[in-house]
C-alpha positions as CSV (number, residue, x, y, z in Angstrom):
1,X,0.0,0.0,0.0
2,X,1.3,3.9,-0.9
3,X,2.5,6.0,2.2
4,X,0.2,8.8,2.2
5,X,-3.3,9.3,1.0
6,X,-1.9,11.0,-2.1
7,X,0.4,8.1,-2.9
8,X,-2.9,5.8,-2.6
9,X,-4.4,7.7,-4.9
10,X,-2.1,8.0,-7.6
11,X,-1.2,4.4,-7.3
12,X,-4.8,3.7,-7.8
13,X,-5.3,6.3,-10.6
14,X,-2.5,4.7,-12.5
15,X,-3.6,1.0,-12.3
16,X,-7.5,1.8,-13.3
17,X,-6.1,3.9,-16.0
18,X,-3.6,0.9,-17.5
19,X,-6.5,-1.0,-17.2
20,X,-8.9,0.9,-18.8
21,X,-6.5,0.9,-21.6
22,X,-5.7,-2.3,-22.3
23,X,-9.6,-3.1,-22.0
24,X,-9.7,-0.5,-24.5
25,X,-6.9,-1.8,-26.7
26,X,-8.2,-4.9,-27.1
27,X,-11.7,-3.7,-28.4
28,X,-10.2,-1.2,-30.6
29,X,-7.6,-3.7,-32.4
30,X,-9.9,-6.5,-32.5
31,X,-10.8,-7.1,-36.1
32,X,-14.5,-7.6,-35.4
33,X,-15.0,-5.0,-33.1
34,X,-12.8,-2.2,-34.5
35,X,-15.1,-1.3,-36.9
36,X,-17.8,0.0,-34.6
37,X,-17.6,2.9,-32.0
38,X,-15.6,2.5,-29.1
39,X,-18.3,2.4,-27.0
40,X,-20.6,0.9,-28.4
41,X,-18.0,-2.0,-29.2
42,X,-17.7,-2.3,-25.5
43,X,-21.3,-3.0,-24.7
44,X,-21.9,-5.6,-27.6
45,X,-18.7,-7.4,-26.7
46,X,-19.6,-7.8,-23.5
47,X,-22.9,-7.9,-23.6
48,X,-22.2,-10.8,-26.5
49,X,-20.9,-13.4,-24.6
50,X,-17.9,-12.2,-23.2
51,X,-19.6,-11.3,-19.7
52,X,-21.9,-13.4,-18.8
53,X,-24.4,-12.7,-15.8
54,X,-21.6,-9.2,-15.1
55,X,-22.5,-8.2,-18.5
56,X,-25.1,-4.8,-17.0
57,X,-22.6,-3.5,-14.8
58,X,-19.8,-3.7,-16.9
59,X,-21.1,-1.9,-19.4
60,X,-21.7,0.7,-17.1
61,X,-18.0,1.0,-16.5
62,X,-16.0,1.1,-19.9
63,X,-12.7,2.3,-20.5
64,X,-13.8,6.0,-20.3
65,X,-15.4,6.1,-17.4
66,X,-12.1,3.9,-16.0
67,X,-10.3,7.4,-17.0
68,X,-12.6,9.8,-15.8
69,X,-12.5,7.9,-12.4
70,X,-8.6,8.0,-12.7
71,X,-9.0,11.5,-13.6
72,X,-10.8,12.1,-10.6
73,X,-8.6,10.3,-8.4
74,X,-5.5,12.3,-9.7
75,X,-7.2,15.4,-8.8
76,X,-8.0,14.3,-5.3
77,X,-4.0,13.6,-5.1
78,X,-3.3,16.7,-6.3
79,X,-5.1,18.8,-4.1
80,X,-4.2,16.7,-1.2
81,X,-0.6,17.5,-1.5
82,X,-1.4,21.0,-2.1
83,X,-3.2,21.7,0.6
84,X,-1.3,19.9,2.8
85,X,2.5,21.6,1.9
86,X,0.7,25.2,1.8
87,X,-1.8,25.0,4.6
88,X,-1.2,22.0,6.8
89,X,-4.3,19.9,6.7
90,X,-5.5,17.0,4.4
91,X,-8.2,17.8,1.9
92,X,-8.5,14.3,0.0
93,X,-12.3,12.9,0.6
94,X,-13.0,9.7,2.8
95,X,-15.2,8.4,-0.5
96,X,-12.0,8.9,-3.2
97,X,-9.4,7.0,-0.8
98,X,-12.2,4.3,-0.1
99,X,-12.4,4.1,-3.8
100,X,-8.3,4.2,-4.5
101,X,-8.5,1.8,-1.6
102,X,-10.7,-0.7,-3.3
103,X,-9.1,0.0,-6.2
104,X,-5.9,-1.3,-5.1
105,X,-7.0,-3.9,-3.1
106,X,-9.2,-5.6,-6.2
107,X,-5.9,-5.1,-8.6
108,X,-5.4,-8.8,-7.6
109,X,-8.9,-10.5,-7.7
């Protein structure tokens, strides 16, 4: 686990966004899938067999929304270490390091 709240949330940021990029990858050089829009071509593949019963919450969560979350989380680091070196005190929300958190802990499920 990262030192500080900030570290946990970069380290977090930077594995959902690698993730989110290969997922990505893989439905953008497929030669099946490539030919439709990214998004789209992450609903029907999953939604065509490759998720099974997961298949309505996954398509909720493709690889852009994996990079706005990472987005997010990069911000939170941001103004944690901001606030903290110019003002003393932590700013980072309980809910974005319970989601770097989770994050992290899922990266080997």
């Amino acid at each position: 686990m990262a030192d500080t709240p900030a570290d946990t949330l970069r380290a977090a940021a930077k594995l959902l966004r690698g993730r989110a990029a290969i997922a990505q990858d893989s439905v953008s050089t497929d030669s099946y899938w490539s030919s439709y829009n990214p998004a789209t071509a992450w609903h029907d593949g999953v939604t065509n067999g490759f998720g099974g019963p997961t298949s309505p919450y996954i398509t909720l969560m493709p690889p852009p929304v994996g990079h706005l979350i990472a987005d997010w989380l990069e911000a939170e680091a941001q103004r944690e270490t901001y606030t903290l070196a110019e003002f003393g005190y932590r700013s980072a929300t309980k809910q974005a390091i319970a989601t770097a958190r989770a994050i992290l802990d899922s990266r080997d499920s």
